[in-house]
N, C-alpha and C positions, 0 to 999 in steps of 0.2 A: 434813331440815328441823330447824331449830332448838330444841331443847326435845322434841323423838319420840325416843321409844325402838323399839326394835325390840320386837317382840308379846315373845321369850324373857325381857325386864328388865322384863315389866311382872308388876305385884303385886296377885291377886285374893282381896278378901278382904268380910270384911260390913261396912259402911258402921259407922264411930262416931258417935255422936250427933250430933256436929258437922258429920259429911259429909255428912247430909240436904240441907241447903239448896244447899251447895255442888257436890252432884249433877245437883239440880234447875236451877243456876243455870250447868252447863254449856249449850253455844252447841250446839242441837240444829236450826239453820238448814238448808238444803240450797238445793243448784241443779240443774238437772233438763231436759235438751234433749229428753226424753218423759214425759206424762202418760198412764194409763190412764182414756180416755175409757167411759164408763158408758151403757150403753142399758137398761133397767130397763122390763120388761112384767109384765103380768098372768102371763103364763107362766115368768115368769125376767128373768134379767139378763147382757148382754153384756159383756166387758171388749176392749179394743182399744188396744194400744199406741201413740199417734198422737203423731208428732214436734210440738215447740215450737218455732218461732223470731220473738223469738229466745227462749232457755234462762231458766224459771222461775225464780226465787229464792225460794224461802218462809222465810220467818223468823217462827216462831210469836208470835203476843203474849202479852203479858203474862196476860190473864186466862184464854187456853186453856191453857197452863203448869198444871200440879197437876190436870188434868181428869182425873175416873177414879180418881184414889190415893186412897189411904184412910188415908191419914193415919199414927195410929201403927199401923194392922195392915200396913202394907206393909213388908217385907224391901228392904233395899236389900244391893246386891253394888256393891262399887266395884274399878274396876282405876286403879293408881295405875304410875304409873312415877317412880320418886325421890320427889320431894316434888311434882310434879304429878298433880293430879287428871286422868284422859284419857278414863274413860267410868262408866257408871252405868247398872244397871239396876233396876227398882222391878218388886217384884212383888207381889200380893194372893192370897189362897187362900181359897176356899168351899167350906166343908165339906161342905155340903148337897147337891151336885153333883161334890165332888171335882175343881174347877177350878179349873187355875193362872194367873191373868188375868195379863198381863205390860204393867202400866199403863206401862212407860214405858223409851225401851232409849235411850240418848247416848254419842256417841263424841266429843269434841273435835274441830274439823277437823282442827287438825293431825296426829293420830293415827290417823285413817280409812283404811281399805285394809290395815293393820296386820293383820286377826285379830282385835282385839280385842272387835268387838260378836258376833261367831260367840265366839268364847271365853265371855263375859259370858252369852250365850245359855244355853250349854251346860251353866254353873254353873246360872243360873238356874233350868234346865229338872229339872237334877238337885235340888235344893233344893224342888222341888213333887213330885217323885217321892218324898222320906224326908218329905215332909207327906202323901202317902198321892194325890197328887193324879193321874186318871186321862189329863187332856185339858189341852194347855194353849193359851188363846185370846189376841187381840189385835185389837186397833184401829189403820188406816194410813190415812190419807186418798188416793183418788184420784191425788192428783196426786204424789205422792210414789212413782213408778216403782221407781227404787231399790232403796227397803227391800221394793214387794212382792218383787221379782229375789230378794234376798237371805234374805228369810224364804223365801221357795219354795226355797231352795237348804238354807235348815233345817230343811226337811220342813213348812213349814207349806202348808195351802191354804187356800184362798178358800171362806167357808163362809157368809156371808151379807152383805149390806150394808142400811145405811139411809141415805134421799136426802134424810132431814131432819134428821141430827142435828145438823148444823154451824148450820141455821137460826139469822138473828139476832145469827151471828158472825160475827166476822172471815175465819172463814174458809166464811162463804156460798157455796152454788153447787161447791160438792166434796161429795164422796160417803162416806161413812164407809165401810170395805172391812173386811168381820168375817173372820180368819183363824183358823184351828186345828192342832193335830197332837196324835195319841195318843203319850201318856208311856210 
């Protein structure tokens, strides 16, 4: 593809003041021909891989964009290749708990399948470990099969959800899916 690099040409480094926004303002859209559908009781909660067709598209809006960050205490990590920006991750740490919250992980389309969000991870994950951080958590909606596939495959699991958080948004009627994994 035009403008991809291969995962070895690309350059992982900490975000300069300027690449804040321009992280943020990476295209973190998806398409998805499965949703993890949610059954949620007094005893617990089911998860069930249930095909879409036809294939979801989600494109976040604008005001769930930044939800979660914390502003100037979030670290950002950026992998660039040449003079393109191609992913971003933002991370937050609480010291109180010793947890590495990982508000927010972008790979460019164009770049996706590359290594690169596993890479970015892996920085990330190491940079809450020299903060002293024990556990590191995250937030995935529902319908976004995908990334839960692909964090399970980074050691994370499924350690709680909420059936309201989306309430009121855009993105209504999905499920906030709490992941984790020890550092």
């Amino acid at each position: 593809m035009p403008g991809s690099a291969p995962a070895s040409a690309v350059v992982y480094r900490p975000a300069l003041p300027g690449e804040h926004a321009a992280a943020e303002a990476l295209d973190n859209s998806f398409t998805t021909a499965t949703v993890l559908e949610v059954t949620a009781s007094d005893e617990g909660f089911r998860l069930r891989e249930t095909p879409v067709d036809p294939p979801l598209r989600k494109v976040y809006p604008a005001e769930d964009e930044g939800a979660g960050e914390d502003g100037e205490d979030a670290h950002v990590i950026v992998a660039r290749a040449g003079d393109a920006l191609c992913g971003a991750i933002t991370l937050t740490h609480a010291e109180w708990n010793h947890r590495l919250a990982i508000a927010d992980l972008r790979v460019a389309p164009g770049h996706r399948g590359r290594g690169i969000g596993p890479a970015l991870m892996e920085r990330g994950l190491a940079h809450g470990r020299e903060l002293g951080a024990r556990t590191a958590w995250l937030e995935v909606t529902n319908v976004n099969a995908p990334a839960v596939r692909v964090y399970r495959r980074m050691g994370f699991a499924l350690c709680g959800l909420d059936t309201s958080l989306y309430r009121g948004t855009a993105s209504e009627g999905e499920t906030a899916l709490f992941m984790s994994r020890p550092l």
